[in-house]
N, C-alpha and C positions, 0 to 999 in steps of 0.2 A: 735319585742318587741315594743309594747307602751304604751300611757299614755294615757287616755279616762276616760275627765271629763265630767259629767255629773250636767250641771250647772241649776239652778231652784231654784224659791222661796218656800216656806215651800208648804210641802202637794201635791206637782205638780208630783211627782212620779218618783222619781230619783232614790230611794232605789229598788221600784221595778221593774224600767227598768234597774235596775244596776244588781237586781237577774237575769232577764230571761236572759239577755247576759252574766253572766257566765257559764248560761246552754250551749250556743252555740258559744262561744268561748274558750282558752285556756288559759282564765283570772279570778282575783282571787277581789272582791269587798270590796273598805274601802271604808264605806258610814260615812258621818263626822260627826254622833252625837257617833261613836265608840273611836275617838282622844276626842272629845269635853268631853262627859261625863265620861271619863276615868281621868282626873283633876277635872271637875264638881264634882264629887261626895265626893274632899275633901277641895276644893276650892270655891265651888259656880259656877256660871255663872259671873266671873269676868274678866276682862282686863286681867289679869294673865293667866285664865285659856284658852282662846283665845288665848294668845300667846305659850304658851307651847301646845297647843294641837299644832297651827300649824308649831313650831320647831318638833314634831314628827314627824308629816306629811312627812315635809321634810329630815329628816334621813331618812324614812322609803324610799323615792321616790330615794335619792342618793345611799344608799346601794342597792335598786333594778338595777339601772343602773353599778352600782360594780363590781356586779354581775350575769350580763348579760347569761353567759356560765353555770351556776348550776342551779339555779333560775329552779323550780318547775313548772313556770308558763310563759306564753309570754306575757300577760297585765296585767296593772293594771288600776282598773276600779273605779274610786274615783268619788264621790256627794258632792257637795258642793254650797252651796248659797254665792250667789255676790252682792254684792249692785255697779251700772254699775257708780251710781254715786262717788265711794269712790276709791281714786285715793292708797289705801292702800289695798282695795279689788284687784283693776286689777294689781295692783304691785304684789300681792301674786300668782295671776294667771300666771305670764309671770314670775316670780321665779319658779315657778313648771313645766312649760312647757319648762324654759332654762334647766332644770335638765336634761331630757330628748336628747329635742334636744341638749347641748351641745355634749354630746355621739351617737350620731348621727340617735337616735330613736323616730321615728314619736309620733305626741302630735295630740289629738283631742279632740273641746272642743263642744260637744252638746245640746245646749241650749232646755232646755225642756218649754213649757209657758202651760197654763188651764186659762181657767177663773174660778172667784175669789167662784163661785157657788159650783163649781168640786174641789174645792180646800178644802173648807170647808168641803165635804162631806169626800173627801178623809186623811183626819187630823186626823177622828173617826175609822180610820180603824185598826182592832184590830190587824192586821201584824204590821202597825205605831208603835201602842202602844205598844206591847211586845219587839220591838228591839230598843225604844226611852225610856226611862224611866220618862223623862224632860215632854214628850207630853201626860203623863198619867194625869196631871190637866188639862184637855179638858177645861175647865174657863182661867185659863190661856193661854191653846197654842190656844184657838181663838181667845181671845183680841189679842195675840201675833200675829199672823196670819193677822188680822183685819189693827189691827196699824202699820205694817209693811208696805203694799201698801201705806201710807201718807210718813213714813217715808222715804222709800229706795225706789230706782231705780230698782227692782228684774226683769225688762224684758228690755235685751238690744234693742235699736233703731235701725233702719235697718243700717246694714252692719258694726255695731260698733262693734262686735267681729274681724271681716274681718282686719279691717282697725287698730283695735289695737293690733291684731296677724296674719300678713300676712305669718308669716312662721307655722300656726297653720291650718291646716283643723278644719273647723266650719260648723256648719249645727242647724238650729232653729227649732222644732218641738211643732207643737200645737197640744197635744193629749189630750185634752179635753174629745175627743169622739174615741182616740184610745186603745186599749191595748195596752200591754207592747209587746206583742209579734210582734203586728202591728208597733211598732215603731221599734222595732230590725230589722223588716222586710226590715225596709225602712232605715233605718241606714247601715244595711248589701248591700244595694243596690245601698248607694250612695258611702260607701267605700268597696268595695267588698273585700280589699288588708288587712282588718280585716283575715278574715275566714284563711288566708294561714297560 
């Protein structure tokens, strides 16, 4: 049983390298605009709705571990964007990751990077849109997109996952120019102890 976060700035392809590894594992994918716009949509995008999505999050994470012996499924397979500089983002990560390993089941955080070109393109893809509802004003989520790189930290500095989760398996992936399937590839090849 584990936790396999799939971390990355907008459009970097987290939702659908989070689809092809439930094809080929025994894990089930909460990709984070399903918590976010589940308040979103009576809330707004407000501070509020940020915090109760990720008060869900983490029910959802501690009843999994609960429940370890019924559980339907052996992972779960969560996307999530960080800002590396927001000492509230890496607190919320090493909350989610203590859920886990408290219980004593392996955490992996796989940071996914593209450049900002492949990112853009990838924003307009109509799988994006149909299961994001927020990314259907394409004027919006590329200013959003856009101003986000000024704003936030969205690609951690060599070996800052490492060092601020040494009880965390980490691994960086530039798939700019990979597929989803090519990066499971290689994900399954560096933890093989996934597939069991």
């Amino acid at each position: 049983m584990s936790l396999i976060v799939l971390i990355g700035a907008q459009a970097v392809g987290k939702m659908t390298v989070g689809r092809e590894l439930e094809k080929q594992l025994d894990g089930k994918l909460l990709y984070n605009h399903q918590t976010i716009d589940l308040f979103a949509d009576f809330l707004g995008y407000t501070p509020t709705t940020f915090q109760l999505s990720d008060s869900l999050r983490k029910m959802i994470f501690k009843a999994f571990v609960a429940n370890l012996k019924t559980n339907p499924i052996k992972h779960v397979i969560f996307t999530v964007m960080i800002d590396f500089s927001s000492t509230d983002d890496l607190a919320f990560l090493s909350d989610i990751a203590s859920i886990f390993s408290d219980a004593g089941e392996s955490v992996y955080f796989i940071e996914l990077v593209a450049d900002i070109a492949k990112r853009r393109e990838r924003n307009r893809h109509p799988e994006r849109l149909v299961a994001k509802p927020s990314k259907r004003d394409l004027a919006f989520s590329m200013q959003d997109l856009e101003d986000s790189v000024v704003k936030y930290q969205l690609e951690s500095q060599a070996h800052q996952l490492a060092e601020y989760f040494p009880d965390v398996q980490t691994l960086k992936i530039n798939n700019t120019e990979l597929s989803p399937e090519m990066i499971v590839k290689q994900l399954l090849q560096v933890f093989p102890r996934l597939k069991c």
